[in-house]
One Martini backbone bead per residue (centre of mass of N, CA, C, O) as a GRO file, in nm:
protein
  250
    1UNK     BB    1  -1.020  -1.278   0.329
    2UNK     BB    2  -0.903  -1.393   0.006
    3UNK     BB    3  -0.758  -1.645  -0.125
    4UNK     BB    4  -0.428  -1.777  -0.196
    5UNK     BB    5  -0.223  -1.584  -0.227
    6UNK     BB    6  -0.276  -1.409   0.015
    7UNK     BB    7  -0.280  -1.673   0.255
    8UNK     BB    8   0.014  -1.727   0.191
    9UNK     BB    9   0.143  -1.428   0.279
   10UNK     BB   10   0.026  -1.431   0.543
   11UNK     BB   11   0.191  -1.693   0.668
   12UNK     BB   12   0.472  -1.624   0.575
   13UNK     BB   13   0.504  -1.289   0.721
   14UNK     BB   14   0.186  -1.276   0.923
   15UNK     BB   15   0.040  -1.550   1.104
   16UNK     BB   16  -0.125  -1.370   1.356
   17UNK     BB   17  -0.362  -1.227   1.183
   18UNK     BB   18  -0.447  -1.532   1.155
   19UNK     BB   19  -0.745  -1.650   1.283
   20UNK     BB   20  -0.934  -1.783   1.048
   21UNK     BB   21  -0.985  -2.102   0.798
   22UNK     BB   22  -1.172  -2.130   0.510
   23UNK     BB   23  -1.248  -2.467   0.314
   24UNK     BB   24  -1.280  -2.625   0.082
   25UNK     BB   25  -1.245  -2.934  -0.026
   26UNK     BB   26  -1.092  -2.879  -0.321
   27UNK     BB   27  -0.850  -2.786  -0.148
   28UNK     BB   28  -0.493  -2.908  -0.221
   29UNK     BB   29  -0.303  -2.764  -0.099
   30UNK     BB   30   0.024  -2.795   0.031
   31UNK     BB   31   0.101  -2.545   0.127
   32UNK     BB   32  -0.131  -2.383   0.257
   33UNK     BB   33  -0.140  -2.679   0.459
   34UNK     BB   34   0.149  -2.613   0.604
   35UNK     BB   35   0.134  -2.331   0.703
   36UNK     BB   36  -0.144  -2.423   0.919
   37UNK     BB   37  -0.011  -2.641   1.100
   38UNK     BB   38   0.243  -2.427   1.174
   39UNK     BB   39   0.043  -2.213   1.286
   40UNK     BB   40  -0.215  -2.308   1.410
   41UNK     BB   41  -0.479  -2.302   1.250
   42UNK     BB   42  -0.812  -2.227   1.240
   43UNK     BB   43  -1.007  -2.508   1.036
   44UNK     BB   44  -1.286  -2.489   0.784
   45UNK     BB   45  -1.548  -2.544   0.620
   46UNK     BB   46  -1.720  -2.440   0.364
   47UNK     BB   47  -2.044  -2.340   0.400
   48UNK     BB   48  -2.290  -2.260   0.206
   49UNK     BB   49  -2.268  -1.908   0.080
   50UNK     BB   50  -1.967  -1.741   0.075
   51UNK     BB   51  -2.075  -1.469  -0.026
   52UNK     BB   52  -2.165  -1.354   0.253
   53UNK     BB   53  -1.842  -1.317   0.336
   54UNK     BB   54  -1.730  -1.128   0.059
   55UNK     BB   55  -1.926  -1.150  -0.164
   56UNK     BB   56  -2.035  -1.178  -0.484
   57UNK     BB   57  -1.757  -1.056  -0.671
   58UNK     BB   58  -1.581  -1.259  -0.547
   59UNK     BB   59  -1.247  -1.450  -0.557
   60UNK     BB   60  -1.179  -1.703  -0.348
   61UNK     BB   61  -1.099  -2.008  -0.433
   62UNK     BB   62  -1.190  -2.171  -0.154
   63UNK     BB   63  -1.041  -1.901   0.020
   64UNK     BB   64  -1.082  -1.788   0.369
   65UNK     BB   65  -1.040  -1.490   0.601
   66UNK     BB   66  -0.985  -1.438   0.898
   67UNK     BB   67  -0.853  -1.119   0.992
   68UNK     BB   68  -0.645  -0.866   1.177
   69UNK     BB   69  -0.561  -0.573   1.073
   70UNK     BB   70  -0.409  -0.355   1.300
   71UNK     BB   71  -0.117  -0.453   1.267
   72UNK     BB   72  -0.038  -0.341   1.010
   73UNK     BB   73  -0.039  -0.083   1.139
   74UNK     BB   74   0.222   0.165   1.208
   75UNK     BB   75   0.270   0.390   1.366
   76UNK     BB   76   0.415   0.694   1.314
   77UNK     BB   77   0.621   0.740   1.514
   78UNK     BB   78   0.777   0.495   1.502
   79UNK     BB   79   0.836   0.488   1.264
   80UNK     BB   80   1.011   0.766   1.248
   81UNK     BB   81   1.200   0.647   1.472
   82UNK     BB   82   1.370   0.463   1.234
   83UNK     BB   83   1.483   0.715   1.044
   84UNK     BB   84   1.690   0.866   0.923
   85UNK     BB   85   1.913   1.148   0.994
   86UNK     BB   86   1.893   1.164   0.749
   87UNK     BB   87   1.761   1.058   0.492
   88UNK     BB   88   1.782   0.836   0.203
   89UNK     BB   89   1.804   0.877  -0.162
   90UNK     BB   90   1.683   0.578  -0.181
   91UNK     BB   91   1.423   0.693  -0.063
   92UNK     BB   92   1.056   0.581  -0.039
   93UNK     BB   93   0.738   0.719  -0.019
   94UNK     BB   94   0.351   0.670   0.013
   95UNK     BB   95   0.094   0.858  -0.013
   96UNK     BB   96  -0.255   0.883   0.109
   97UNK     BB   97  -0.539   1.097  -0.051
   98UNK     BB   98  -0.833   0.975   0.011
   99UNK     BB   99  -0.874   0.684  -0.097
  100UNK     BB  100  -1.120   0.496  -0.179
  101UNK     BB  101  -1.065   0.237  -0.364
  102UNK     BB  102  -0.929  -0.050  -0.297
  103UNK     BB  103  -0.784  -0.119  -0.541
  104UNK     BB  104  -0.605   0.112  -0.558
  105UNK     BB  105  -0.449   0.073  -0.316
  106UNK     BB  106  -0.375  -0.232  -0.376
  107UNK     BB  107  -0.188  -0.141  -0.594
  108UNK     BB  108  -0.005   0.082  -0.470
  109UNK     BB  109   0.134  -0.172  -0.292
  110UNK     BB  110   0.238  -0.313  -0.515
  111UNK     BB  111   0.391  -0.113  -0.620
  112UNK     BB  112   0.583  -0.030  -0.399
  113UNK     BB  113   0.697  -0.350  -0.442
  114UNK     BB  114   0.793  -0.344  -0.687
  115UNK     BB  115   0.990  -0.014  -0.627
  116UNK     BB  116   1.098   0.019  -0.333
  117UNK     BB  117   0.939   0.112  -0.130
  118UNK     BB  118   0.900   0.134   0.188
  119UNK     BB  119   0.621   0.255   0.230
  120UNK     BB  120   0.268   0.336   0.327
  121UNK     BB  121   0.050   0.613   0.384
  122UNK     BB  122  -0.246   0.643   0.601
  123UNK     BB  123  -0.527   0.751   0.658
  124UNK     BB  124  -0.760   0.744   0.893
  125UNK     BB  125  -0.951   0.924   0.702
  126UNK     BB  126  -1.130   0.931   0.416
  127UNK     BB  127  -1.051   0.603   0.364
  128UNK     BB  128  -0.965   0.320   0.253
  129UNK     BB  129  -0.892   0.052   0.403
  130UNK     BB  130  -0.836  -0.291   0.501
  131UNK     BB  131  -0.935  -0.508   0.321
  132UNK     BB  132  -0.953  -0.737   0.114
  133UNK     BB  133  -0.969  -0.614  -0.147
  134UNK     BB  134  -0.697  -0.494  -0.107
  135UNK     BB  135  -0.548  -0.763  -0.048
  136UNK     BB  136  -0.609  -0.851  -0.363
  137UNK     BB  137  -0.471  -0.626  -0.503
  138UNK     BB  138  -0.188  -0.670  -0.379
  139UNK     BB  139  -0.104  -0.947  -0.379
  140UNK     BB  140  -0.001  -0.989  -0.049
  141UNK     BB  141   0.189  -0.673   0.013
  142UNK     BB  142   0.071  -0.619   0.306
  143UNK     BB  143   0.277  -0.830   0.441
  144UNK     BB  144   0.554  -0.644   0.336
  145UNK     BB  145   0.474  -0.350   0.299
  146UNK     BB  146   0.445  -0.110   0.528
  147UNK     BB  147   0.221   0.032   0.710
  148UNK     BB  148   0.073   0.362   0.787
  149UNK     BB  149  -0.072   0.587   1.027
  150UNK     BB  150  -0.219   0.860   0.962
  151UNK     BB  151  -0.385   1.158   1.104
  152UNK     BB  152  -0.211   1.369   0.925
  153UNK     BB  153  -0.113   1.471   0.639
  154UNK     BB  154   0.048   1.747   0.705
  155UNK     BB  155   0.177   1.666   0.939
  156UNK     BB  156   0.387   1.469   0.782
  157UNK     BB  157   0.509   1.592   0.635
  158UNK     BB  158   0.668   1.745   0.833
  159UNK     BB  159   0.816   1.585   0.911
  160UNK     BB  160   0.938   1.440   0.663
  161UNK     BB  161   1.087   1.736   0.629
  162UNK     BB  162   1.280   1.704   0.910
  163UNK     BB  163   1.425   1.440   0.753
  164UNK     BB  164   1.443   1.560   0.422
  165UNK     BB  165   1.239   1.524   0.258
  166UNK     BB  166   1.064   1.529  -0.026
  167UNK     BB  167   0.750   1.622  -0.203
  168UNK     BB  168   0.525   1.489  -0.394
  169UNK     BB  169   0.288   1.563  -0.634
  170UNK     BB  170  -0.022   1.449  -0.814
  171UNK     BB  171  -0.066   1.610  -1.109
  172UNK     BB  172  -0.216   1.735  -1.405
  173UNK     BB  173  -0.074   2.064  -1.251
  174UNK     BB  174   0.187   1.994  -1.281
  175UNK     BB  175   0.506   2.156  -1.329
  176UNK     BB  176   0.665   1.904  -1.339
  177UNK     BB  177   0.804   1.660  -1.549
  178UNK     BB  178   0.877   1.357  -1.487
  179UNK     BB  179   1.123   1.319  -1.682
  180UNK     BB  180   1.281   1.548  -1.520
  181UNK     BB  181   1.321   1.405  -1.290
  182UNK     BB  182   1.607   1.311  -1.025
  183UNK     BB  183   1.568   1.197  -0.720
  184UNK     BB  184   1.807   1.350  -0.515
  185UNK     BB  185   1.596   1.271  -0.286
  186UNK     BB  186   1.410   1.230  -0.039
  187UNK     BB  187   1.072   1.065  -0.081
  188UNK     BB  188   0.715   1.180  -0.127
  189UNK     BB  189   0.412   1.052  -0.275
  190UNK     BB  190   0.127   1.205  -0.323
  191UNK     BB  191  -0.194   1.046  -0.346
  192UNK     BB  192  -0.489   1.117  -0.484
  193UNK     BB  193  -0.773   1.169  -0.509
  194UNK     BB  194  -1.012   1.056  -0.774
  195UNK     BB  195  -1.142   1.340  -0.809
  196UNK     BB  196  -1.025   1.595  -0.606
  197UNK     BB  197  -0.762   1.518  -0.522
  198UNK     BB  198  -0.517   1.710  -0.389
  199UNK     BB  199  -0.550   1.908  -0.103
  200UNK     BB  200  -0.485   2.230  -0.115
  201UNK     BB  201  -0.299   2.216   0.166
  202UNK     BB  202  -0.123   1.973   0.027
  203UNK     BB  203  -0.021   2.091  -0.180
  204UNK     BB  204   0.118   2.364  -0.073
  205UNK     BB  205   0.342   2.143   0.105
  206UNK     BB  206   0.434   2.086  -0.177
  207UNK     BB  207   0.759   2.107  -0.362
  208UNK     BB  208   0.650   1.915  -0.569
  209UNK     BB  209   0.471   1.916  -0.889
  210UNK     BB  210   0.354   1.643  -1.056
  211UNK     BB  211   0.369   1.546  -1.436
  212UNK     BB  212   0.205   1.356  -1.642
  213UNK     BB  213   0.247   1.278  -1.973
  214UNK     BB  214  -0.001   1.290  -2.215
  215UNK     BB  215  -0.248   1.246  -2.417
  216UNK     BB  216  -0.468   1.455  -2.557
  217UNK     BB  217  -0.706   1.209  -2.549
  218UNK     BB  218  -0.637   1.249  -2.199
  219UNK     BB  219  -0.700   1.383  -1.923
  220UNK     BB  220  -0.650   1.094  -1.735
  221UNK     BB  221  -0.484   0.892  -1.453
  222UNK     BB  222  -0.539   0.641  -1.267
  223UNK     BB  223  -0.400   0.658  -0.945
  224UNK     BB  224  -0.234   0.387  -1.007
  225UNK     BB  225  -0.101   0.457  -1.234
  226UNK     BB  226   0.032   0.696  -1.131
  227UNK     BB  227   0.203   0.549  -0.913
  228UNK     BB  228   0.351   0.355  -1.060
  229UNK     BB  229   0.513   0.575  -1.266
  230UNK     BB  230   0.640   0.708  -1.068
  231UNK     BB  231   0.782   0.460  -0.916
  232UNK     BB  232   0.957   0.389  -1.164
  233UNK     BB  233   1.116   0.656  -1.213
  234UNK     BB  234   1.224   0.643  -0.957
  235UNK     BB  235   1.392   0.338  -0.957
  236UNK     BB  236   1.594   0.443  -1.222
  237UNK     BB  237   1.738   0.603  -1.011
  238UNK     BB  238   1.697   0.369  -0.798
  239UNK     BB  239   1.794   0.025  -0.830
  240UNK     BB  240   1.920  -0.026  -0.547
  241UNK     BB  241   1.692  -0.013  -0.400
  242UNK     BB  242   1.612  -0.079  -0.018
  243UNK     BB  243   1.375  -0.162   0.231
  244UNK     BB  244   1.377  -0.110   0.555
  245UNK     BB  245   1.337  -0.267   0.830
  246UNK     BB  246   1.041  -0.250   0.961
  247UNK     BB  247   0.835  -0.232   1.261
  248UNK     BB  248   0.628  -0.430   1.401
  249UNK     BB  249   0.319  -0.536   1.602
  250UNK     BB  250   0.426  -0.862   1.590
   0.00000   0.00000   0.00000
C-alpha cells in the first residue's frame, strides 16, 4: 500500500491491518507520525529505489505500508447474519461482477462510500483483489466501507434475495432506466465485468436490469462511472441513508 492519505485511512480506522512502513526521511508529516508511534507500528526508511516495492507507476509521496489485507474482507454468512430481516429500504449494497482493472475496484469503494452502500461485495475468483492500487484508488475507503467476501455471486444473490432485497444488474441492454426508478426496496447493484458485462445467469437471477440513458454518440459507460451513477441516483431517493455498523475481523 503507498500514499499519506490512504495510510492516515489505515491507521485511523484499521491499524492493526499495518505490519510495517517504509518512510521517506522528507515526509514530515506531524499526523501520520503520530498514528504510527500510538500504534506502535515499526517504521524504516525507504532506501535504494522504492519503485521496486510498488511498481514504476504508483506515486507513493514517500510512502509505503506493508499490511495485511485479509481482514479486510468479511465472512458473507457472518456478514448476513447481522442484516435485518427484512433488510430496511434505506440499505444498498454494490456486488462486483469480476472486475478485473483494480482502479475500477478501488473508484467503485469510493463511490460506495461516498453514496451511503452499507457494503461491497467481492468476489473470490475471477476479481482483482484488494491490493494497493485498489487502496489508492479508493482513496483510503476500503478501511471504512465494510467489504465482504462471496464465494458465489449466483449463491449470494439467493440469499439476500431471502433477505429482502431487490438485485438490480447493470446493463447498457437494461429494459428499466435509470431515472425511472424509484428505489423503494433493499437495492443490490450488481456491477459487471468490463468487457463481457454481468454473466448471463447472473443477469437471469437479476430482478431489474437498469440502463443509464446516455448520448447516441457514446456507446458505454465505464464500469466505475456506471456504479458511481446509479448510487448517486440511490442516494437522492434515500438522501438519510445511513451504512449500518458491520463486524470487523479485526
Amino acid at each position: 500500500m503507498y500514499g499519506k492519505h490512504a495510510l492516515v485511512e489505515a491507521l485511523s480506522n484499521m491499524p492493526k491491518v499495518v505490519r510495517k512502513v517504509f518512510l521517506s526521511p522528507e515526509v514530515r508529516d506531524g499526523e501520520l507520525r503520530d498514528l504510527l508511534r500510538k500504534h506502535v507500528v515499526p517504521v524504516a526508511d525507504i532506501k535504494g529505489n522504492a519503485k521496486e516495492l510498488v511498481g514504476k507507476d504508483a506515486v507513493h509521496q514517500g510512502v509505503i505500508a506493508l499490511i495485511d489485507p485479509a481482514p479486510l474482507l468479511l465472512n458473507f454468512e457472518t456478514f448476513v447474519a447481522t442484516l435485518p430481516n427484512p433488510a430496511s429500504p434505506k440499505m444498498s449494497l454494490v456486488m462486483l461482477g469480476e472486475i478485473q482493472d483494480p482502479h475500477n475496484v478501488g473508484a467503485i469503494i469510493r463511490s460506495a462510500a461516498a453514496f451511503g452502500a452499507a457494503a461491497v461485495l467481492i468476489p473470490e475468483h475471477n476479481q482483482a483483489g484488494i491490493t494497493g492500487a485498489v487502496v489508492k484508488a479508493s482513496a483510503g475507503m476500503v478501511f471504512r466501507v465494510p467489504l465482504v467476501s462471496i464465494g458465489n455471486v449466483n449463491h449470494a444473490i439467493r440469499v439476500l434475495k431471502g433477505k429482502g432485497f431487490w438485485i438490480y444488474g447493470l446493463s447498457a441492454k437494461g429494459t428499466k432506466k435509470l431515472n425511472e426508478e424509484i428505489f423503494d426496496a433493499p437495492s443490490v447493484f450488481v456491477v459487471g465485468n468490463e468487457g463481457a458485462g454481468i454473466r448471463e445467469k447472473t443477469l437471469e437471477a437479476c430482478d431489474i436490469v437498469l440502463s443509464i440513458p446516455i448520448h447516441e454518440r457514446t456507446e458505454s459507460l465505464n464500469a466505475a462511472v456506471s456504479a458511481a451513477l446509479v448510487l448517486y441516483a440511490w442516494s437522492t431517493r434515500h438522501p438519510e441513508a445511513v451504512a449500518p455498523p458491520a463486524p470487523r475481523n479485526i
